[in-house]
C-alpha positions, 0 to 999 in steps of 0.5 A: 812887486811885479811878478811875471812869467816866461814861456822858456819856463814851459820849454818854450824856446828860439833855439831850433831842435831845443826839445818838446813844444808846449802849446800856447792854450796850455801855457797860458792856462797854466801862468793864468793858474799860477797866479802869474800877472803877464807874461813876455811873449816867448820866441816867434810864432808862439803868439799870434803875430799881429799886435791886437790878437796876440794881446787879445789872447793875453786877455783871454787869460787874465794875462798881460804884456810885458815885452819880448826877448829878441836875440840880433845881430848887433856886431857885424858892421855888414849887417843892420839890425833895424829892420829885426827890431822893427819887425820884432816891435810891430807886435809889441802893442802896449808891452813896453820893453825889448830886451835885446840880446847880442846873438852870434849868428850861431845856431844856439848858445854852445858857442860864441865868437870872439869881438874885434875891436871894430866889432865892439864899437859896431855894436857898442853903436847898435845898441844906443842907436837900436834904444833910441829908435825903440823910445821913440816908440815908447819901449824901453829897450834893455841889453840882456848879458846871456850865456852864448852871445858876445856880451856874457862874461863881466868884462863884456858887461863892464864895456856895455856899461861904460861904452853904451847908455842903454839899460840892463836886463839883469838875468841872475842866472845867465850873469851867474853861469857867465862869471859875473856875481848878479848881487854884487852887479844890482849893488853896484849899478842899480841905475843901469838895471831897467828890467830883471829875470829872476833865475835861480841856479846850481851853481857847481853846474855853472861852474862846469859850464865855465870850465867847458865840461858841459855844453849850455844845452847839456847843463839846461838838460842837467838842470842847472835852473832851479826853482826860486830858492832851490839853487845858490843865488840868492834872490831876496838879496838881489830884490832888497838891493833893487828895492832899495835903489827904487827899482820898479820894472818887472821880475820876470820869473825863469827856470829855463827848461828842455822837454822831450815829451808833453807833460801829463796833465797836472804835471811838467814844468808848473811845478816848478814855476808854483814853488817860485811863486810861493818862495816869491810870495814868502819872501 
């Protein structure tokens, strides 16, 4: 298996007023320490910008590249995506995957608007268009089902499965929270899933973020995300599913998180990312 980390582990986020900063030194460090292989490169502005010194900083670590999380426009027939993704790969060096996300436009993932028809085949369209571009530069570019953008609930995952070539990122905790059974999900398509984030979850905190009586900042805050093995999905039948389907690509290790103040020195979020390391490593 390869295990990889996340910078959203630290509290590391895109999402403005999202909580306390940590710094890349001491993210890194403590991935390194953790025992982590790689990391993808978190939201704009935390790694340098320019391919060659953001991976010479990864080095410096003893840490690889995995990709990057880039949240787009991609249903909006008066907005062209491209020219984020170009922008978003010209840092990507030798990381080979983009797992793309159907933002909004919103601020956030507390709400989201529903598609139109047209709506849909714009970005049904996007998303082939954006993968083709993305593979002739050799990256593999992924669609990852998040709560708070227009593909989060199953139907929305079943229409990017029959109207789009384009692979999955298989989130289990934002599949989870948005109704869809992420186990039943790597069963059913394994041969559409090409890159996977390893989450677990509180589920009765899903359950209310479902219902509308918590916010998906406010559940994040509650802490919905639990470390591997601590919440009520269940991550060793996911991994033995994809296993034995032949999966390949990366589990990249997160428990999404929002920080008021920094942690103490050998304290914060590690804790919980050295107790996803050890159930992995067990399992």
């Amino acid at each position: 298996m390869r295990i990889a980390g996340a910078p959203i582990s630290w509290g590391v986020c895109e999402v403005p007023g999202w909580g306390h900063q940590m710094a890349p030194d001491r993210v890194l460090a403590e991935m390194r320490d953790a025992g982590l292989e790689a990391t993808e490169f978190g939201p704009d502005g935390f790694l340098p910008a320019g391919p060659h010194e953001r991976s010479a900083l990864l080095k410096s670590y003893g840490l690889g590249a995995v990709g990057g999380f880039v949240p787009v426009v991609l249903h909006d027939p008066s907005r062209d995506p491209l020219a984020d993704v170009e922008r978003a790969l010209a840092g990507f060096g030798d990381a080979g995957t983009l797992v793309l996300a159907a933002a909004t436009g919103l601020h956030g993932y507390d709400e989201r608007p529903a598609l139109t028809d047209e709506g849909w085949r714009t970005l049904l369209t996007n998303l082939d268009r954006l993968a083709a571009y993305a593979a002739g530069l050799g990256v593999l570019a992924t669609l990852h089902p998040h709560v708070g953008t227009v593909v989060e609930g199953p139907d929305e995952v079943d229409r990017v499965l029959t109207g789009s070539n384009v692979p999955l990122c298989l989130d289990t905790g934002h599949l989870l929270i948005g109704g869809t059974d992420p186990l039943e999900l790597a069963r059913a398509a394994p041969d559409r899933i090409a890159h996977v984030h390893l989450k677990d979850v509180d589920a009765e905190l899903a359950r209310r973020v479902r219902a509308g009586d918590l916010t998906y900042t406010e559940a994040v805050r509650d802490g919905i995300y639990r470390p591997l093995g601590d919440g009520d999905i269940d991550i060793p039948g996911i991994v033995g599913a994809l296993t034995t389907a032949g999966y390949q690509g990366w589990y990249v290790m997160e428990q999404d998180t929002i920080l008021g103040t920094e942690p103490a020195p050998g304290t914060g979020p590690v804790g919980d990312v050295l107790r996803s390391v050890a159930f992995m490593e067990a399992a």
